[in-house]
ZAMARGU-4260 file (C-alpha; in steps of 0.2 Angstrom, whole numbers, plus 5000, padded with zeros to 4 digits):
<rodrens>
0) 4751/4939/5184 | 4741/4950/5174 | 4735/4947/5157 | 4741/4966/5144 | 4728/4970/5129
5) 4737/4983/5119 | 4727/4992/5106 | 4733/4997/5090 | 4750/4991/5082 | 4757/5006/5077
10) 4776/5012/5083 | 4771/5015/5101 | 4757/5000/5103 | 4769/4988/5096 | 4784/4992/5104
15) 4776/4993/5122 | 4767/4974/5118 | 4783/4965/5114 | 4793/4974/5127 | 4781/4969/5142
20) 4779/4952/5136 | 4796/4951/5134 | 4797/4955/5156 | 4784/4939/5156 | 4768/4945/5152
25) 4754/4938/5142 | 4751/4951/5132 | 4737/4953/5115 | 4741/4966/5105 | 4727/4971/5093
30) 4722/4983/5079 | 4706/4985/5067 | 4720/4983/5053 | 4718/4963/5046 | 4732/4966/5036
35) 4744/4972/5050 | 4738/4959/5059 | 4740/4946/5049 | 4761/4951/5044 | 4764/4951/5063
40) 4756/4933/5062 | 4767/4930/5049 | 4783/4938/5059 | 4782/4953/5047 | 4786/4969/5057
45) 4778/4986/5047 | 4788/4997/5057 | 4809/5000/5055 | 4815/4998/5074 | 4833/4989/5079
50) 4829/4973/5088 | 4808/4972/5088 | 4808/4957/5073 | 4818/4946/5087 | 4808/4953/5103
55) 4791/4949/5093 | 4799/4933/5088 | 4804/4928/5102 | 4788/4929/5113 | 4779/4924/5098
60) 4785/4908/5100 | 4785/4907/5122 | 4769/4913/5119 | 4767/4927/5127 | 4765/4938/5112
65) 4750/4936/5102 | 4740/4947/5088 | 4721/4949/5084 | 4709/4960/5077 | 4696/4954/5090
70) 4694/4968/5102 | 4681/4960/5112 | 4691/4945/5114 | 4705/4956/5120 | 4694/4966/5132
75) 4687/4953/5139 | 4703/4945/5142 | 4714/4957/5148 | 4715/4965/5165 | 4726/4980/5159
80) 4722/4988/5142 | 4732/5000/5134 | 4727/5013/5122 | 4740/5015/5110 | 4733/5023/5096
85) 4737/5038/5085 | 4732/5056/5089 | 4737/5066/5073 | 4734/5085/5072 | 4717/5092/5067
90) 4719/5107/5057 | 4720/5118/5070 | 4734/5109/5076 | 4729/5102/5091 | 4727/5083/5093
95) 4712/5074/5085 | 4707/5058/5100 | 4694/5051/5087 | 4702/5036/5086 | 4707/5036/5107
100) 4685/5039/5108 | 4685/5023/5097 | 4694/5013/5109 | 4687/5021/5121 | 4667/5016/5114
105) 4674/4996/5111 | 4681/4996/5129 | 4663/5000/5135 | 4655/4989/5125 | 4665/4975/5130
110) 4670/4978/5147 | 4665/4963/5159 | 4674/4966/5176 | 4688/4977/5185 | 4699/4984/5170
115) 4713/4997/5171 | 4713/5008/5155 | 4730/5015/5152 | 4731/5030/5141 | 4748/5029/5133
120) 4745/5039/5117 | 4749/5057/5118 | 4733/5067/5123 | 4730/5083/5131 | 4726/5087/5146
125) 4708/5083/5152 | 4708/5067/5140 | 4710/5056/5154 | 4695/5064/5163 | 4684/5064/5146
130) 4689/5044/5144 | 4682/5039/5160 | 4666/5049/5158 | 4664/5043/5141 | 4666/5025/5151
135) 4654/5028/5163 | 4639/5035/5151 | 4641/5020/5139 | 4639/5009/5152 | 4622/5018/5159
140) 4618/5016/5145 | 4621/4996/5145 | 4615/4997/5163 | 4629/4985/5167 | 4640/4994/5180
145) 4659/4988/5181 | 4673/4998/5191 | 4688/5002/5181 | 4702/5016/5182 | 4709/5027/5167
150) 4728/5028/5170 | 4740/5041/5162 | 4757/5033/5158 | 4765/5042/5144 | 4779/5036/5133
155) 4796/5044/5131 | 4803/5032/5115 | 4816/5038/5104 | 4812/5030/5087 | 4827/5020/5083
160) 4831/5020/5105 | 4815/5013/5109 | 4819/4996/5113 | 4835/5003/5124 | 4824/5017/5130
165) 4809/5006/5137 | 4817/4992/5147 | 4830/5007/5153 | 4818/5023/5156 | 4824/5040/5164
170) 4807/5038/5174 | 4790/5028/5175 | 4778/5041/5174 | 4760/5033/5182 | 4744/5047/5185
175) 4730/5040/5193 | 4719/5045/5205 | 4717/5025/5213 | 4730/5018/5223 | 4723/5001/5216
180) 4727/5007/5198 | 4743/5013/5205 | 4750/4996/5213 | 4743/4986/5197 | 4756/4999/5183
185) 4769/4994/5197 | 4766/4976/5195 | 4766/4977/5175 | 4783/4985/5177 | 4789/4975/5190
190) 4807/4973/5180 | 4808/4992/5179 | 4803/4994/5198 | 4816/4979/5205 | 4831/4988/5194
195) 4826/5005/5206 | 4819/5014/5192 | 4813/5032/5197 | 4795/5031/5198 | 4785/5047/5196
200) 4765/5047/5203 | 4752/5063/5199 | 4736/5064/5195 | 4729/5060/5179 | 4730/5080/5172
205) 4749/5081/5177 | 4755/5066/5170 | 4747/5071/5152 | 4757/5087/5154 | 4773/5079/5159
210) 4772/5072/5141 | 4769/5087/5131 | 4779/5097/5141 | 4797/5086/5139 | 4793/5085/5121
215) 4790/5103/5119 | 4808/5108/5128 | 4817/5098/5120 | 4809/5104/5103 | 4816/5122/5110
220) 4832/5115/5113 | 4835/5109/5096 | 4828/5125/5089 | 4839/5135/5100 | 4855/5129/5095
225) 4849/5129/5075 | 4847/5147/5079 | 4864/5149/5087 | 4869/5140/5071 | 4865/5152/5061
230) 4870/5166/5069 | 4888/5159/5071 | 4888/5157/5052 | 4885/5179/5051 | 4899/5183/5065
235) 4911/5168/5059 | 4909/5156/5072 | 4908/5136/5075 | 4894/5132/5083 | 4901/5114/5088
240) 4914/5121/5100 | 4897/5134/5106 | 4887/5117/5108 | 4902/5107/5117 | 4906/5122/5129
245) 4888/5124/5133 | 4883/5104/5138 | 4899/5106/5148 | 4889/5118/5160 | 4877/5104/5172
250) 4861/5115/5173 | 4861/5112/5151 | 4867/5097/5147 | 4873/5090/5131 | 4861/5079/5122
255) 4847/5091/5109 | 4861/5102/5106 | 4865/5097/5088 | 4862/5108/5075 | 4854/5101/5061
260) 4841/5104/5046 | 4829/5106/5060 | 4816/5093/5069 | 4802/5082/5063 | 4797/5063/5068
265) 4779/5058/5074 | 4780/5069/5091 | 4790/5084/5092 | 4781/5093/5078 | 4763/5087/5081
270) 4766/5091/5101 | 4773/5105/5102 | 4758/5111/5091 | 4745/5102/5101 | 4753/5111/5117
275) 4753/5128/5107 | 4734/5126/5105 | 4731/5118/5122 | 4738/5134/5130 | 4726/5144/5118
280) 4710/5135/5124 | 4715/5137/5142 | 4718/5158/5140 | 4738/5153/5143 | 4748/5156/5126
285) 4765/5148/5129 | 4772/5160/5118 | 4791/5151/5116 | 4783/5136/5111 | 4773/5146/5097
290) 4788/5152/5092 | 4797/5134/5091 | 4786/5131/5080 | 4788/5144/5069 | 4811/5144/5070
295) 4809/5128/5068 | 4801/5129/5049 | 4808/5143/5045 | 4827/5134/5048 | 4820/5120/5037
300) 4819/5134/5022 | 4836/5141/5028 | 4844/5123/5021 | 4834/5125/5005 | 4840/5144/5003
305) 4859/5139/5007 | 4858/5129/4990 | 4850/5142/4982 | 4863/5154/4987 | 4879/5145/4982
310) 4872/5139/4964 | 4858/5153/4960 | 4851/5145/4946 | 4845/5127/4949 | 4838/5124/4932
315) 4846/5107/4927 | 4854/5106/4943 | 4855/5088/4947 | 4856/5086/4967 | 4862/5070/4976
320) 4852/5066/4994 | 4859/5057/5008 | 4846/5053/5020 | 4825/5056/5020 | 4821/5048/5037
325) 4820/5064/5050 | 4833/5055/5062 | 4845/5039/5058 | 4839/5019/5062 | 4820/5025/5057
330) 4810/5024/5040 | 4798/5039/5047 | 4797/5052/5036 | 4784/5062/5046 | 4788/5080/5044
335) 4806/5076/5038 | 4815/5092/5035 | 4820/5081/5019 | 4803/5086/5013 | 4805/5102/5014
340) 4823/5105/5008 | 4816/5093/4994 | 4802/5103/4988 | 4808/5118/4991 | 4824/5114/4979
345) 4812/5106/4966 | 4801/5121/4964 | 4818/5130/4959 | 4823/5119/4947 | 4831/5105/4953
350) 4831/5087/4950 | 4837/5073/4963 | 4846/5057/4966 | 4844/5049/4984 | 4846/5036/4993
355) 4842/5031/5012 | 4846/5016/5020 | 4829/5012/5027 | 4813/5026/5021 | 4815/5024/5000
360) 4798/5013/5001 | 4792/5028/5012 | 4798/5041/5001 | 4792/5036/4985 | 4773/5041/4993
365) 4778/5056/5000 | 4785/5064/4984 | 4771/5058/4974 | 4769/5071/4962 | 4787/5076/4959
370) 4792/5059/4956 | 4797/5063/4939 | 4811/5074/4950 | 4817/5060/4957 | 4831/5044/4956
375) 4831/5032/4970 | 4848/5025/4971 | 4855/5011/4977 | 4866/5018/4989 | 4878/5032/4992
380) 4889/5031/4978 | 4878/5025/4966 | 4870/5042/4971 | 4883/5055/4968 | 4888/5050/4956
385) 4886/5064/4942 | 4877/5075/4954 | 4882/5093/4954 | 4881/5092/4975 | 4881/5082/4989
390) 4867/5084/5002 | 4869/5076/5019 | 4852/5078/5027 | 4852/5062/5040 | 4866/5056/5050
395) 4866/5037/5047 | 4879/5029/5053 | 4888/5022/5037 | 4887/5041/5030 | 4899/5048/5044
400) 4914/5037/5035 | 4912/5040/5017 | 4928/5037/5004 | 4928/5057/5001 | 4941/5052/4989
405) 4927/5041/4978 | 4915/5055/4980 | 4927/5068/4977 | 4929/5061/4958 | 4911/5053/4957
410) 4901/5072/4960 | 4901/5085/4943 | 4909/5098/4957 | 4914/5094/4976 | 4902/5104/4983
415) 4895/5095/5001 | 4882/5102/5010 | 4882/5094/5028 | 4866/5099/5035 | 4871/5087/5052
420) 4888/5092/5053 | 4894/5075/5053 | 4911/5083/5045 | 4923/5095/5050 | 4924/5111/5039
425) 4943/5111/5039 | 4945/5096/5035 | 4934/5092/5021 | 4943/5109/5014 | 4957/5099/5017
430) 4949/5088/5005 | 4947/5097/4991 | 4930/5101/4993 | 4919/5116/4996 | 4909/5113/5011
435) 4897/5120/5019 | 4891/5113/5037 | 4877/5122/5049 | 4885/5136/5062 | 4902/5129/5056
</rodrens>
């Protein structure tokens, strides 16, 4: 059985160490962060993901699961390291690998026998190439030489799904150019591989594409609909019954087809702009992923004018939020369009109460500097009330069955804004209130 290190704790790293020890492996997980370190010692988990504190627990205690910040110990240990760190953008958008290279340079320095190095951060294409060189000229430079293989095997984790989505995958995706390497990533996900999960073989370039390339239609997909959204708000159309008709046809599909306040998260945002300048570099502009990009902020500043245009003057305006995190069951405020519809309503005037069941911590550093804007509330009704409107910006769960009844008499005016449709325009007219939905 082969012994997993897995570097760097983050939402990736630490999701794909306690899912493979829970399939039986011995797995290390390790990070440069003592701190980090030290609170999953402690059973503290630092990211917000259903189910990991019992996973990590669980294997904790069989043993299986352990935590360090000794990367030699974990190199020399382990027969299958995964990479796992982040690659944020640069300022040019595409992604920075400085902290892959660091890995990378320790690997090298420690490597003492046949190692397969799995890349399961997002990188661009040619990274897994670079990796292996980078390998190979550290050891010259040791004048040791040890065989190893550099593995593509990208991730597809929904944050909030990703326990669900990695012991039940769509696919396995595995690029390599050894059939060793190969047959080892089969034996790692030997649970997967026995319940007939489709597995996909390439070469190294193709699986670092697949990644980029599922994120980055998706990303359309989404941007797409928000667009149809609010075009059917011009011609006097519900976009729901568009979406429901249109996942009905097979070749679309239904899921990505919600109009919302636009995308963010940790991946679609940072890959579709890292895809965007990887064409560039390669002399192949993948012009409607450019222009992805660009919909999808410019639908994020449609939410703020949609406020703007009912009240026009925001001065003294006090707001209530519903929701920071960009998606429900996460506390990931990474390019939130709360952030945007936030700011962009402070600059006019506004003041805020908000409230969100999981990314307050979070949100109290992203709006330093109009904190003095800002009430965090103790939850939803505590946060409407006195508020001159209702903003529903995330679609948690316990927001989709609100007493409208208490909300009704708890806001200054019942003005709903219900930027993930969660609501049905007729019925909350119904209601009493004045609503206002996306495409409805």
């Amino acid at each position: 059985m082969h012994k997993i290190a897995v570097v760097g704790t983050g939402y990736v790293g630490l999701v794909t160490g306690a899912c493979l020890s829970d399939f039986g492996l011995e797995v290390i997980c390790v990070d440069n962060n003592a701190e980090k370190i030290n609170q999953l010692k402690e059973g503290i988990i630092p990211i917000y993901e259903p189910s990991l504190n019992f996973i990590v627990e669980r294997n904790v205690y069989y043993k299986r699961l352990a935590f360090t910040t000794d990367i030699k110990f974990a190199v020399e240990n382990a027969d299958v390291i995964f990479i796992a760190v982040g690659t944020p953008p640069a300022e040019d958008g595409s992604a920075d690998l400085k902290y892959v290279y660091e890995v990378a340079s320790n690997i090298a320095s420690y490597i003492n026998g046949y190692k397969v190095i799995v890349n399961k951060s997002t990188v661009p294409v040619g990274t897994g190439k670079a990796v292996e060189d980078f390998i190979q000229d550290r050891l010259k430079e040791r004048n040791v030489d040890f065989e190893f293989d550099v593995v593509s095997n990208p991730e597809f984790l929904r944050e909030g799904s990703a326990i669900y989505d990695f012991t039940h995958p769509d696919r396995i995706v595995i690029g390599s150019r050894s059939k060793k390497a190969v047959d080892i990533m089969k034996n790692v996900y030997r649970v997967l591989y026995l319940n007939e999960t489709p597995f996909v073989e390439t070469g190294v370039e193709t699986a670092e594409i697949i990644k980029y390339a599922s994120n980055a239609f998706l990303a359309m997909k989404i941007t797409f609909i928000n667009e149809i959204a609010s075009l059917c708000e011009k011609i006097g159309a519900n976009v729901q019954d568009v979406s429901k008709a249109m996942g009905r046809d097979g070749r679309i599909g239904p899921k990505f087809l919600n109009p919302g306040p636009g995308y963010g998260g940790s991946c679609f945002p940072k890959d579709t702009r890292a895809l965007a300048e990887t064409g560039k570099k390669y002399g192949s502009n993948i012009s409607l992923v450019e222009a992805t990009i660009l919909a999808n902020e410019r639908h994020k500043l449609l939410m703020v004018e949609k406020v703007c245009n009912y009240f026009g003057e925001l001065e003294n305006k006090v707001l209530a939020i519903l929701g920071l995190a960009f998606k429900q069951n996460t506390d990931d405020m990474r390019d939130s369009a709360s952030i945007t519809i936030i700011k962009g309503l402070a600059e006019a005037g506004a003041s805020f109460k908000v409230y969100d069941p999981a990314a307050m911590d979070e949100a109290r550093l992203v709006f330093k500097g109009i904190e003095d804007k800002i009430t965090y509330c103790h939850d939803e009704y505590d946060t409407v009330s006195g508020a001159d409107a209702l903003i529903i910006i995330t679609e948690w769960n316990q927001f989709r069955n609100l007493d409208l009844g208490r909300i009704k008499s708890s806001l200054k005016s019942p003005v709903f804004f219900d930027y993930r449709n969660i609501y049905r325009r007729s019925f909350m007219e119904e209601k009493g209130f004045i609503y206002m939905g996306v495409g409805q």
